[in-house]
N, C-alpha and C positions, 0 to 999 in steps of 0.2 A: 431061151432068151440068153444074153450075154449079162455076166456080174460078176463083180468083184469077187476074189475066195480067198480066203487064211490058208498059206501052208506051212510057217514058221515063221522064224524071229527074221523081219524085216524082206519078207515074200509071200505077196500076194499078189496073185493072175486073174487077169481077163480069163474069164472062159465060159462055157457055153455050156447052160443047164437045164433043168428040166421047168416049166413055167410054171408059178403058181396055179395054185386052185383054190376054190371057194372047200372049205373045210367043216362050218358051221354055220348057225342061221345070221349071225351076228355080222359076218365076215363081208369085206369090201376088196374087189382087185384093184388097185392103184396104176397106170402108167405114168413112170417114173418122167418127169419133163426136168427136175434139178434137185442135186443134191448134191451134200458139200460135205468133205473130210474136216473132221473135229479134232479140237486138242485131243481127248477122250480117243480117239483110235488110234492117235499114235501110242498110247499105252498097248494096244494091242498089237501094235506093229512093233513094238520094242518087246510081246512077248512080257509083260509084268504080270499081266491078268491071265489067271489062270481057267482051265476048262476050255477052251476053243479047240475044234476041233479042223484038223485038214478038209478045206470044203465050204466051208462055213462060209454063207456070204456078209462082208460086214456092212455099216452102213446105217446111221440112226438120226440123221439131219435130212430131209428129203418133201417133197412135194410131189402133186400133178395132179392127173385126171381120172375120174373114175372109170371103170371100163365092165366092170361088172359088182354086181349086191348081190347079198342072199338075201332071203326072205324078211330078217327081222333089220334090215343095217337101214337106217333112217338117210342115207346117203340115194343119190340117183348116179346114174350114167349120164357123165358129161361134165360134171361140178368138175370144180380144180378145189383141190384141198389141201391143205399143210396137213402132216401127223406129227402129234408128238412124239416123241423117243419112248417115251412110258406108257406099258402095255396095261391099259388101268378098267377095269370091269361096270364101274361106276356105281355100284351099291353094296357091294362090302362094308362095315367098317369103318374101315381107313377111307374110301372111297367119299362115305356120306358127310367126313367131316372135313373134302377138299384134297384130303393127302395121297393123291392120286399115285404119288410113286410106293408108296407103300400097298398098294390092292395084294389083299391075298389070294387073286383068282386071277392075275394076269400071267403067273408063272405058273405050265403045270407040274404038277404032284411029283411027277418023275426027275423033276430036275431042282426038286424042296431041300435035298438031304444035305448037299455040301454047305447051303447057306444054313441050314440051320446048326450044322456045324462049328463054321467061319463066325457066324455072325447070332448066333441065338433065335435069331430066325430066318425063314427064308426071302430070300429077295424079291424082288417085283419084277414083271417082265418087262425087257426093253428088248430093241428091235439090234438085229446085227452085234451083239455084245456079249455074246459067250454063252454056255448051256449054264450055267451060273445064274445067269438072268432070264433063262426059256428055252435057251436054244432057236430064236427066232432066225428067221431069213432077214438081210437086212435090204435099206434101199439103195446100196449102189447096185443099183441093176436097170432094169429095164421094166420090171414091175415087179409088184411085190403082194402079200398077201398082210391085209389092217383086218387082225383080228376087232372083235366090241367098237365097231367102226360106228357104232350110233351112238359115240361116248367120246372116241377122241379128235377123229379128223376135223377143223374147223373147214367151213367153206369158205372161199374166197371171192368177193365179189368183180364182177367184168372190170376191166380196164387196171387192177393192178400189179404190175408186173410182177415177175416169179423173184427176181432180186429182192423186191421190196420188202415180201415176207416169208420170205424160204427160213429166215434166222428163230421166226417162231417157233418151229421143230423144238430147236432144244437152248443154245446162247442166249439168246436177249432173255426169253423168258429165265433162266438160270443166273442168267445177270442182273434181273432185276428181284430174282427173288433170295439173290446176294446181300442187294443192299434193303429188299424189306429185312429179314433176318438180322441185319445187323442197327436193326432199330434208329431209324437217323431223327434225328431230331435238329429243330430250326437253330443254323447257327453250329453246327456240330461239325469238327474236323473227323475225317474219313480217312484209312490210309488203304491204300490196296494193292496187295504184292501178286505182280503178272500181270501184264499188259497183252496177252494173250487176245482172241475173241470174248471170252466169259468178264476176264478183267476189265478190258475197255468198255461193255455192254454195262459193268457194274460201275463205273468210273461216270459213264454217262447216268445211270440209273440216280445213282444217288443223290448227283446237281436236283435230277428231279424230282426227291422227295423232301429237296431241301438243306443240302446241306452249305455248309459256307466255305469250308474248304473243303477239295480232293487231293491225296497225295499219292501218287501212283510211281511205284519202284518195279524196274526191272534193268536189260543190260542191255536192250538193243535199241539203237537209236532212234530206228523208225518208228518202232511201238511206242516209243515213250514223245515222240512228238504227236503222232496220233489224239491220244491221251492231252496232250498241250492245244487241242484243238476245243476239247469240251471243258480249257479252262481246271484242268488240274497243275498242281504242281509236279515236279517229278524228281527225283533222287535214283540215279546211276549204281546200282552195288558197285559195280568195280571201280568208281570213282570216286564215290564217297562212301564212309562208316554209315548203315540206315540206320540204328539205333541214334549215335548222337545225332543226324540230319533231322531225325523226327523230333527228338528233344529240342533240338535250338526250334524245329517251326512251330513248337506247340509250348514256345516258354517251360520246357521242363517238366513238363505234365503228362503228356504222350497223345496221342487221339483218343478222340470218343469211341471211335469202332474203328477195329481194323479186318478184312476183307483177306482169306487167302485163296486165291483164283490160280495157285499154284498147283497144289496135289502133289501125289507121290513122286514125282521127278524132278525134284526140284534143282536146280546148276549150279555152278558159283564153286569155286574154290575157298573153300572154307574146311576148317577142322573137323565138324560135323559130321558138315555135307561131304567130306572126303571117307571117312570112318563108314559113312550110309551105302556108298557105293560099292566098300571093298563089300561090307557084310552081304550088298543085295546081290555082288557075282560070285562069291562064294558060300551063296545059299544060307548064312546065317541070319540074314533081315532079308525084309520084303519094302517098305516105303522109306522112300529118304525126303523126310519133314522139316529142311532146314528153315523152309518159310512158315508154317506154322509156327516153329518153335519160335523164330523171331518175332511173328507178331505178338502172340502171345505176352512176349517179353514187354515188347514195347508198347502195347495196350492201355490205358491209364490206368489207375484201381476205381474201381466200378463198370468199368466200360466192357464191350459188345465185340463178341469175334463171331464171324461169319465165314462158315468153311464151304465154298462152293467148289473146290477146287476135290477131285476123287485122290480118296485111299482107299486101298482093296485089303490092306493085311493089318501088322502089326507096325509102333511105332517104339522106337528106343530113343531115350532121353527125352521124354514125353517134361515139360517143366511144370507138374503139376502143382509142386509147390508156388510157383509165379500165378496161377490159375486161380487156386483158393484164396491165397492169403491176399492179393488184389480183387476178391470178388466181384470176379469176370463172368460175365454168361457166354454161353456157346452154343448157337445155332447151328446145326448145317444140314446135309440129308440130299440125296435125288433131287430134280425138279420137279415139283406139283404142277405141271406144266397146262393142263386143261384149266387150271383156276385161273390162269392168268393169260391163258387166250383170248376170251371177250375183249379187255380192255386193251390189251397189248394192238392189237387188228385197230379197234380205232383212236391209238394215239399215232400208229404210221400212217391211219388215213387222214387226218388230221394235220400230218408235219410235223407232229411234236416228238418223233424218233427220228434217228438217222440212223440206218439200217445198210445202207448198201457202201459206207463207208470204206468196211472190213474186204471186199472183195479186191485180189489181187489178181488173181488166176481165175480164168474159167477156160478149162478144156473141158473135148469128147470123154465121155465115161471111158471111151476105148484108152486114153491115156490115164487113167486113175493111178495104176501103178509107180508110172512118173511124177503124178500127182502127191501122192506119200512120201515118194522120196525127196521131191522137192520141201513139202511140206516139214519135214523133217530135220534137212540138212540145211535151211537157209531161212529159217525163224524170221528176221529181220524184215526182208523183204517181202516175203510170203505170208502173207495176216491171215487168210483163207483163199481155197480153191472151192469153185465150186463145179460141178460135174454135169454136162448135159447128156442124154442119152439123145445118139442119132444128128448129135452136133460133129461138121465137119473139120476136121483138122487142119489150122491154118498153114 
């Protein structure tokens, strides 16, 4: 089959592999019909995330049709199914109390040590995201192999198109369970830094759980009109101070929760943010936090930060004094993304999401690789690509 492969910082090839196989009794073959490059892979196209190997196909946003089950996979031949990104066993645990990115049986044993390392323990598996998280196959390809497929895959019923819910994979739900995290409450300003996919999904999310206002900051036009669509406000960094902007719209008080949909790569010319970058090219830091650190800052005292946005390492000038002495809480974590399946599927069947918004791009998987790089190089424009396998090239 034809997929996507990692062979270093900012090169990955088309090429031509050996096809899945059914592995356990559990296990489901997928044919790939769409899939779509995530902020989340540009980290690994920039090389931040460590353990990928030359080879490796990436890929953790994706959809199709079934084409073959093993004995125990509750799925049939023929379904179309979304998968989520998190490789989750379903009664672990962590599993039985919903926290499905935390399963201690979707990563195996061979690939526990580094995270428990990194991280005190080991990670969860996901799909196309490094031996770190499994070493899995991911879905930019042509098919793929959904380990515990009678746990994750939702089925999708006739007549709704692949655009409509391809985003359940991994974004909306991540975006909504941004702004559950960040606990909103009726009447409650929200601020949320990136307008990315994760950010607008959480921009949108939150209206729905009620909020009164949205305030959504980032630098590039088009995102931030997007974002002006579901009725947020928006603040420019490079045009305006976001500290004082959030002060004057919040009378001096700051939001109730603020949202960072940024993660380790965060941009801006800033004192920081410039210090982050020398450390992270000469191997002295790994994440550059200039958005967290902001919101943080700018958070009210008592109020809710919600980190939906990935760090992989360590963080310098962490403002933890700003943290405690405003008695802030902090949510963040993977996405529990099976929890939030059911309802997610029928609030798009319903009309009450708008999902195919984000789409900008859709090429042949054969161009993926122009697909990254566009995705990369022209943020603005490019909100998402998403990838068809066996789609012809215009």
């Amino acid at each position: 089959m034809r997929a996507l492969t990692w062979h270093g910082k900012h090169d990955v090839r088309m090429e031509t592999v050996p096809d899945p196989e059914l592995l356990n009794p559990r296990d489901a073959i997928i044919k790939i019909t769409s899939t779509a490059i995530c902020g989340s892979d540009l980290h690994l196209y920039d090389a931040y995330i460590p353990t990928l190997q030359k080879g490796d196909i990436l890929g953790h946003e994706f959809m199709g049709e079934v084409v073959d089950v093993g004995p125990k996979s509750t799925l049939k031949k023929g379904q179309r199914v979304v998968v989520p990104f998190t490789i989750s066993c379903g009664s672990c645990f962590h599993c039985s109390k919903q926290q499905f990115s935390a399963c201690d049986n979707g990563n195996p044993a061979e690939n526990q040590d580094l995270g428990m390392e990194l991280y005190g323990e080991p990670m969860s598996g996901l799909f196309g995201y490094t031996h770190l998280t499994g070493g899995y196959p991911g879905g930019q390809a042509e098919y793929v192999r959904v380990p515990f497929s009678d746990v994750g895959p939702i089925v999708i019923p006739d007549g709704m198109p692949d655009d409509d819910v391809l985003f359940l994979s991994d974004i909306l739900p991540t975006g909504w369970m941004a702004a559950e995290n960040a606990q909103i409450e009726p009447g409650d300003t929200v601020a949320v830094w990136g307008c990315g996919p994760v950010g607008l999904f959480a921009v949108q999310s939150a209206f729905k759980m009620g909020a009164h206002r949205v305030i959504a900051i980032d630098h590039f036009p088009h995102r931030l009109e997007l974002a002006k669509k579901f009725g947020a406000l928006t603040v420019n960094y490079e045009q305006t101070d976001t500290y004082e902007a959030l002060m004057e719209l919040t009378g001096g008080i700051g939001p109730d929760a603020v949202i960072d949909a940024v993660g380790l790569e965060a941009h801006g010319f800033f004192a920081d943010n410039v210090v982050d970058q020398i450390k992270a090219s000469t191997f002295l830091g790994t994440d550059r936090p200039h958005a967290l650190r902001q919101a943080i800052v700018a958070c009210r005292k008592g109020g809710r930060v919600s980190i939906p946005g990935v760090y992989g390492g360590f963080v310098d000038k962490f403002p933890a004094g700003a943290m405690m002495e405003k008695g802030l809480q902090i949510r963040t974590g993977q996405t529990h993304v099976q929890k939030y399946l059911p309802q997610l599927l029928e609030m798009i069947g319903k009309g009450e999401l708008d999902t195919t918004f984000l789409i900008s791009h859709r090429l042949p998987l054969e161009q993926a690789p122009q697909g990254y790089k566009m995705f990369k190089d022209e943020q603005d424009s490019c909100t998402k690509v998403v990838l068809k396998p066996g789609m012809v090239a215009a």
